[in-house]
C-alpha positions as CSV (number, residue, x, y, z in Angstrom):
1,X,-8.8,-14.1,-19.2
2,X,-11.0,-12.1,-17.1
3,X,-11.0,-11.5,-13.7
4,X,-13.5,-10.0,-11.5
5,X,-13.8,-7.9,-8.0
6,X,-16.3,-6.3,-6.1
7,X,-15.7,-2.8,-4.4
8,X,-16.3,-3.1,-0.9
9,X,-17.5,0.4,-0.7
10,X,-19.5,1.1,-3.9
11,X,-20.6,-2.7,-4.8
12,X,-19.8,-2.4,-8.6
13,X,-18.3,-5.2,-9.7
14,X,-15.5,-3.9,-12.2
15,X,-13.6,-6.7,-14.4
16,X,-9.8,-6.6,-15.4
17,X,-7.9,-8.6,-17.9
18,X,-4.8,-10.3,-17.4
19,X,-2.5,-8.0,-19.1
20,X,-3.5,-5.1,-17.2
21,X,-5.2,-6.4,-13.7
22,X,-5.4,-2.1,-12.5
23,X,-7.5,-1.1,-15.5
24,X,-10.8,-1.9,-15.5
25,X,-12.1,-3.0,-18.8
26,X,-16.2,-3.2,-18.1
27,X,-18.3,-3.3,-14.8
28,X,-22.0,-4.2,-13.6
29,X,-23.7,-2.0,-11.6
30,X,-26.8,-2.7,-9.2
31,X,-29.1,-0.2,-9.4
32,X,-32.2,-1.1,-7.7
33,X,-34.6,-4.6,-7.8
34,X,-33.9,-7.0,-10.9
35,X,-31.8,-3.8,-13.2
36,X,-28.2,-4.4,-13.7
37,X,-26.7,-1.8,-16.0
38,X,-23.3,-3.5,-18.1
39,X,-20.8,-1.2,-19.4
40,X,-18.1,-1.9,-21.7
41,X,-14.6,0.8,-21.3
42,X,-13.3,0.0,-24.5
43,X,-13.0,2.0,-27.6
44,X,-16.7,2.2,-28.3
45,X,-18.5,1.6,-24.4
46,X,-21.0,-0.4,-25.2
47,X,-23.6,-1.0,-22.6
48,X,-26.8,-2.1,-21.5
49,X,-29.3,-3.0,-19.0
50,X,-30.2,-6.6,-17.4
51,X,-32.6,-8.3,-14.9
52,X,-30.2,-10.3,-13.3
53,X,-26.7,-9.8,-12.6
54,X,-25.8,-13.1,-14.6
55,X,-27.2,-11.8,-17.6
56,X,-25.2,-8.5,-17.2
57,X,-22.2,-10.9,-17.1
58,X,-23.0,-12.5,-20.5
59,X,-23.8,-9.2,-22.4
60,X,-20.2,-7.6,-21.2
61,X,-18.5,-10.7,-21.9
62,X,-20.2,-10.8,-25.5
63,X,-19.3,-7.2,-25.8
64,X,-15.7,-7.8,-24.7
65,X,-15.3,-10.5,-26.9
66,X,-16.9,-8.5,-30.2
67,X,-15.3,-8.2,-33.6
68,X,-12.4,-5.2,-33.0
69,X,-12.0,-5.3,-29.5
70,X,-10.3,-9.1,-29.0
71,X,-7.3,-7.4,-29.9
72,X,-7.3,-5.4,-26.6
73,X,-7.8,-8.2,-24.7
74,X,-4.5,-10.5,-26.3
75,X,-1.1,-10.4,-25.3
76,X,-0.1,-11.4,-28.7
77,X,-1.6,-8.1,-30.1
């Protein structure tokens, strides 16, 4: 599961999993009108850019979820 928070004092919105909740495993970051850039901070850091912050949320779920990095995100790994 993933759970999300917003810094107060940066804005990035940095998302956690459930086994660790202090490690951040991906974040969206605003960085001016309609361009959200995604990054994955698992083995391989994927990222991207988006126009809206929704879509940012779907590419780093998909990229959380890809082949070879569920096994970071399961307690029974």
């Amino acid at each position: 599961m993933l759970l999300k928070h917003r810094c107060p004092h940066t804005g990035i919105l940095n998302f956690f999993n459930d086994i660790d909740p202090f490690m951040s495993v991906g974040s969206i970051i605003a960085i001016g009108r309609a361009r959200y850039v995604w990054r994955c901070h698992l083995i391989d850091q994927r990222c991207g850019m988006a126009t809206d912050a929704m879509s940012a949320e779907s590419h780093l779920r998909r990229a959380l979820e890809a082949p070879g990095e569920s096994s970071h995100l399961s307690r029974a790994a």
